[in-house]
N, C-alpha and C positions, 0 to 999 in steps of 0.2 A: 611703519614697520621699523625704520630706523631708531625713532625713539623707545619704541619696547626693545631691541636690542641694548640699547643702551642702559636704560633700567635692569633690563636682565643681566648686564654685566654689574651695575654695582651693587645691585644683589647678592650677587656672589661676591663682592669684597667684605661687606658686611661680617662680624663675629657672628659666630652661631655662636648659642648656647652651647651647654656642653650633651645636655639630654637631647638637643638639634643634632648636634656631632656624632652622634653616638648610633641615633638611629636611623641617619642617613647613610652612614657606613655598612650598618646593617642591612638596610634595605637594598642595598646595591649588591649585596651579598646573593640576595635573593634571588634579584634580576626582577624584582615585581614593583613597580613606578608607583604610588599609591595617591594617589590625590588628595590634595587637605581638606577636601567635605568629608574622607573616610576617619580620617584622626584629630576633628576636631570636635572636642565638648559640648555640650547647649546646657550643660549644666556639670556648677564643680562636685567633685568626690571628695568631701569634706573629711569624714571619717577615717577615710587612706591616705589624704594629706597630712590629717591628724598625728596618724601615726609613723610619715613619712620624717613629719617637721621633729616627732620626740625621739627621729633614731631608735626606732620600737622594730624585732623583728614584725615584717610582711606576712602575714598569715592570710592566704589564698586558698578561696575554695571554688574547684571548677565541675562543673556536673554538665552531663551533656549526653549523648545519644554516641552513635558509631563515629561519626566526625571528631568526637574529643580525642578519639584515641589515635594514635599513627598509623600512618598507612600500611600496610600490608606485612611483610617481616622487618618491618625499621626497629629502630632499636624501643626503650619506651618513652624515653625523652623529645623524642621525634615529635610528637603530637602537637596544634597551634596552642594549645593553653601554657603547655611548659617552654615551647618559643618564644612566646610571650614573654616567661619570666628571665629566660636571658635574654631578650631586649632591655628588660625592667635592669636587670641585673648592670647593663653597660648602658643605662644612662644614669643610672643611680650606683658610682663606685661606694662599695663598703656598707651599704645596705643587706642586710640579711634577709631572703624572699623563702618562704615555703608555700611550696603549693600542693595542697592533696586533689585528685583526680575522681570523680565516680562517675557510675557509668557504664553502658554498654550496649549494643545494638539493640536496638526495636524497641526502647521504652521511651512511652508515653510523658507528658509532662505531670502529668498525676504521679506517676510513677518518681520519674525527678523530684519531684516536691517531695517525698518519703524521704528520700537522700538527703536531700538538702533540711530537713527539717532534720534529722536525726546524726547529722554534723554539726548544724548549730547548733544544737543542743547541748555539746560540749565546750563549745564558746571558744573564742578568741580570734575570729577570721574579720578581718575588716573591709574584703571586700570578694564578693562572689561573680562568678562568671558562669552565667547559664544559655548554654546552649541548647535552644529548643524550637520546635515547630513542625519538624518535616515530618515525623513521625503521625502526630497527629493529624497533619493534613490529608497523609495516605489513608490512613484511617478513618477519615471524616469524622472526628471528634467533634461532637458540635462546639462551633465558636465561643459562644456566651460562657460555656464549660471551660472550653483553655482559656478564655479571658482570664474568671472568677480564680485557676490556678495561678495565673502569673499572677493575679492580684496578692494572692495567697500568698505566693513564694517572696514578692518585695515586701510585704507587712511582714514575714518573718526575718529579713535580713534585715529591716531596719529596728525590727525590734533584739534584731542579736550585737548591734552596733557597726554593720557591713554595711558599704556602698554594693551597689548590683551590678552589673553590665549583664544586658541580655543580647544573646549573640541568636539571627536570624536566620534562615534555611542556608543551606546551601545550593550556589545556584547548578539550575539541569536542564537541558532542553527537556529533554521527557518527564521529570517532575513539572514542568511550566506546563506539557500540552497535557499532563492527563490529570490535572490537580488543580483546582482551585487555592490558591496561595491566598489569597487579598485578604478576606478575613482573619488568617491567623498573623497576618504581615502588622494589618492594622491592628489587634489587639497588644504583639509585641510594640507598637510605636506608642500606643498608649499607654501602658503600664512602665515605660521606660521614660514617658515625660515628667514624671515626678521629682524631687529632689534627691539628689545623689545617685538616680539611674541614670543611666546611658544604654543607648541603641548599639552594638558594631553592626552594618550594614553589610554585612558579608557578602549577601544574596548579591545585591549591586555593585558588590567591589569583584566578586567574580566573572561575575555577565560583561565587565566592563576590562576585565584582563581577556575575555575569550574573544569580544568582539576587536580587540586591540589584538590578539595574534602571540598573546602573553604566553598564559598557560589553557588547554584545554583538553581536559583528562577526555571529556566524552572522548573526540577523534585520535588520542593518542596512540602510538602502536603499544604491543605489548611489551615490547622491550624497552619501550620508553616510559610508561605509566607510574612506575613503581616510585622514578627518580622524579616526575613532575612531580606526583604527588608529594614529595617530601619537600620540594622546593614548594609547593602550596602552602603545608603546613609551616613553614617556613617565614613567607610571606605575611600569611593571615595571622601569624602569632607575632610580629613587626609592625603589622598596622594595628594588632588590638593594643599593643604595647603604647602606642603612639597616642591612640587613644585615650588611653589610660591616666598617662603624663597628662596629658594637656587638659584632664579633667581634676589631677593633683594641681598643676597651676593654677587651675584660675580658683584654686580655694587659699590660694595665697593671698 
């Protein structure tokens, strides 16, 4: 014990990075601890490196179901996608980030793929962030079916010049007991092993704040709900940041 004490201090003596600096700050902002199996890579984002290393504005596109957008009457910057981009923002000084949004409650991944196909289509986004899954799982979408769409949606991002991150359910106790997850869990893990995708593991970066005493919307009062949940969005748009980076790195 002594000796991981010790380590752990000169850990902390150590130079962060400045993208380290940046989003640690952040994250304390939060108040949400995020562990680095949530922010880290299995594969680089070449294409957003690309255009990180030419000083090129950030052109982002984020599509998603009710969770992209903020919670309740927040403002509309409030949402984890656009959190994200000021994470992105303060660890990359003087970087220009745009991000467009689509999107809206109850649509299917079929449906997202219309969106997303019909934004690339005007080109210039080098990396997209889709969030999806729950929808279809209420639904009982058959599996093979939202496979064959994520399949769909990463041959079209890679053919518009965008890296991908696909972003997984959000966690619920009551979506867990009345919903079979694993299938569409597994199809997101599969079409995200490819090059220049990434997973964010939201699902388990939640379940893993609730079981820790962090944040959890189910049992919140009403009076408190409103403010977790923007601290969530907060949160989850800090670790996908984190992500993000650490997938620009390792295309260096």
């Amino acid at each position: 014990m002594r000796i991981l004490s010790l380590l752990a201090a000169l850990m902390m003596l150590l130079p962060l990075s400045p993208e380290a600096a940046a989003l640690g700050a952040l994250a304390a902002t939060a108040n949400c601890p995020t562990p680095a199996e949530f922010t880290t890579a299995s594969t680089p984002l070449g294409r957003l490196a690309a255009a990180v290393a030419a000083h090129q504005t950030l052109h982002i596109l984020a599509v998603g179901s009710a969770t992209m957008r903020p919670p309740g009457r927040a403002p509309a910057d409030a949402g984890f996608a656009r959190r994200m981009t000021d994470a992105l923002s303060a660890a990359w000084p003087g970087a220009e980030i745009s991000i467009d949004v689509e999107g809206r409650k109850g649509i299917t991944a079929a449906e997202q793929l219309a969106l997303i196909r019909a934004a690339l289509g005007k080109g210039g986004y080098q990396l997209v962030i889709w969030q999806t899954g729950t929808v279809d799982a209420l639904r009982k979408t058959a599996p093979e079916q939202f496979a064959a769409t994520l399949a769909e949606g990463a041959t079209l991002a890679e053919g518009a010049g965008a890296d991908l991150v696909l972003v997984d359910q959000q966690f619920s106790r009551m979506l867990e007991e009345s919903t079979n997850l694993a299938p569409y869990q597994q199809a997101l893990r599969a079409t995200a092993s490819g090059p220049g995708r990434l997973l964010f593991r939201r699902y388990d970066l939640m379940r893993e704040w609730v079981n820790d005493g962090v944040i959890d919307l189910e049992r919140a009062s009403p009076t408190t709900r409103l403010s977790l949940a923007e601290n969530l969005h907060r949160g989850l748009g800090h670790a996908l940041a984190g992500l993000v980076i650490d997938g620009v790195a390792r295309a260096s």
